[in-house]
VOPAGU-2260 file (C-alpha; in pm, 1 decimal, decimal comma):
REM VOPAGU-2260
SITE   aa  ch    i         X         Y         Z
SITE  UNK   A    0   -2011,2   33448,5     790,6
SITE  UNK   A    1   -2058,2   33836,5     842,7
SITE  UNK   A    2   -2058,8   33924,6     468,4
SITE  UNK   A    3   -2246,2   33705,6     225,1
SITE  UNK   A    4   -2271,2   33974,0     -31,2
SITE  UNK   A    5   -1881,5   33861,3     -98,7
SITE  UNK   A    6   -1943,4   33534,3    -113,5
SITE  UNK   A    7   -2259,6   33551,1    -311,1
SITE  UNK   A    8   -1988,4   33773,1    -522,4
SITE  UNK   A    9   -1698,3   33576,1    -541,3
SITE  UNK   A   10   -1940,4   33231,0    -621,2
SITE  UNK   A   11   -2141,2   33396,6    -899,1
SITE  UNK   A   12   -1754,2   33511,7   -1043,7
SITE  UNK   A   13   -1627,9   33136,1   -1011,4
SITE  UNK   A   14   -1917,7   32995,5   -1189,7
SITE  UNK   A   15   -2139,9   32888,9    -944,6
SITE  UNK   A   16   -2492,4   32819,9   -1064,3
SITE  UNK   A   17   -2801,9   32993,5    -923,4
SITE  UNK   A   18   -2903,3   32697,6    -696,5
SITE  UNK   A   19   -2551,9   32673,9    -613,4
SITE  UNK   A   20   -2565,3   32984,7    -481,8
SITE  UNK   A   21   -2917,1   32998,0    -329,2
SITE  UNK   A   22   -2815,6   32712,3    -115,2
SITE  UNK   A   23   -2491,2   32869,1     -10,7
SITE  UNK   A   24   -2709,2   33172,7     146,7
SITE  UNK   A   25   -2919,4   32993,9     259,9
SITE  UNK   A   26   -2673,8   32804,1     493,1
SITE  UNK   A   27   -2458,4   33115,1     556,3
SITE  UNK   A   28   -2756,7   33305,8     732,6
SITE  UNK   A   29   -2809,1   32979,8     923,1
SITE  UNK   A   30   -2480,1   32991,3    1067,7
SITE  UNK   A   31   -2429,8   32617,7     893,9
SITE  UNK   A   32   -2068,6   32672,4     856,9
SITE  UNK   A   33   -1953,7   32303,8     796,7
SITE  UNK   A   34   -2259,3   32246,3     553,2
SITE  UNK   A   35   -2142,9   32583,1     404,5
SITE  UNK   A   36   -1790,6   32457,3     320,1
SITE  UNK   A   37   -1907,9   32120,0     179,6
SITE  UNK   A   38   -2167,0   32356,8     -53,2
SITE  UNK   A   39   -1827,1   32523,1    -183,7
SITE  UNK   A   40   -1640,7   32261,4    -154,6
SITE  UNK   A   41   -1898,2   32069,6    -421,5
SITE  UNK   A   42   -1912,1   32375,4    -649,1
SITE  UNK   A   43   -1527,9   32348,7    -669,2
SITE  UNK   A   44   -1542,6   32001,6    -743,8
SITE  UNK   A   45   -1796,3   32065,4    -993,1
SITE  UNK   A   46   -1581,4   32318,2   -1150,0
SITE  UNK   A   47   -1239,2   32127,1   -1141,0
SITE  UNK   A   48   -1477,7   31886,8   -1308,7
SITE  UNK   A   49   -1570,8   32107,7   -1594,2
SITE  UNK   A   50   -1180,6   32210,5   -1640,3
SITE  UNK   A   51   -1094,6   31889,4   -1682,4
SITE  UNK   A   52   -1301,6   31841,6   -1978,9
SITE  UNK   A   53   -1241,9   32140,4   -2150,8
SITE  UNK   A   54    -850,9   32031,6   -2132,0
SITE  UNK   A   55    -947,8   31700,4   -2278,9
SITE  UNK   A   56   -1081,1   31913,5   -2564,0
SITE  UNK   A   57    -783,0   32117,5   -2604,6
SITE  UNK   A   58    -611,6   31825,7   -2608,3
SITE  UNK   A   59    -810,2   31683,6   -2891,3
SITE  UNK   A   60    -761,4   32014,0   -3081,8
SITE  UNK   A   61    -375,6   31999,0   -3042,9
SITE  UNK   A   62    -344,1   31688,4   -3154,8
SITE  UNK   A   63    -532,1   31758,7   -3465,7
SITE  UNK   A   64    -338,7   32063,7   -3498,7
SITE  UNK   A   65      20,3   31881,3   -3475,3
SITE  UNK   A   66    -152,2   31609,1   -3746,6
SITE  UNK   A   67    -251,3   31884,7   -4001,4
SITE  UNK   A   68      58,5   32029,8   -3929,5
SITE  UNK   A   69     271,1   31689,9   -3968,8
SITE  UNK   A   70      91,1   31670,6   -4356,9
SITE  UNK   A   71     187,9   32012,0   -4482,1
């Protein structure tokens, strides 16, 4: 846990909220590794999450795509 510039990096590039992140320091330069991987272990969850839903939407869009498509 010798570099949390790059993970403060790589977290804000994934996605990761402000808090997110702010707690993630936080537990870094406390040397809470284990509490450090559940923190990205939630933000990943959190993301998968939010993937998941936007390919329910594309889904959605696609199927109204292939509908409009079916009626030409």
């Amino acid at each position: 846990m010798d570099d949390w510039n790059h993970i403060g990096t790589c977290m804000q590039d994934a996605g990761c909220t402000a808090d997110e992140i702010a707690r993630a320091e936080m537990l870094c330069r406390a040397g809470a590794a284990e509490e450090l991987l559940r923190c990205l272990r939630l933000c990943r969850s959190e993301q998968l999450e939010t993937l998941h839903e936007k390919q329910k939407q594309l889904d959605r869009l696609d199927s109204l795509i292939r509908r409009t498509q079916n009626q030409l």
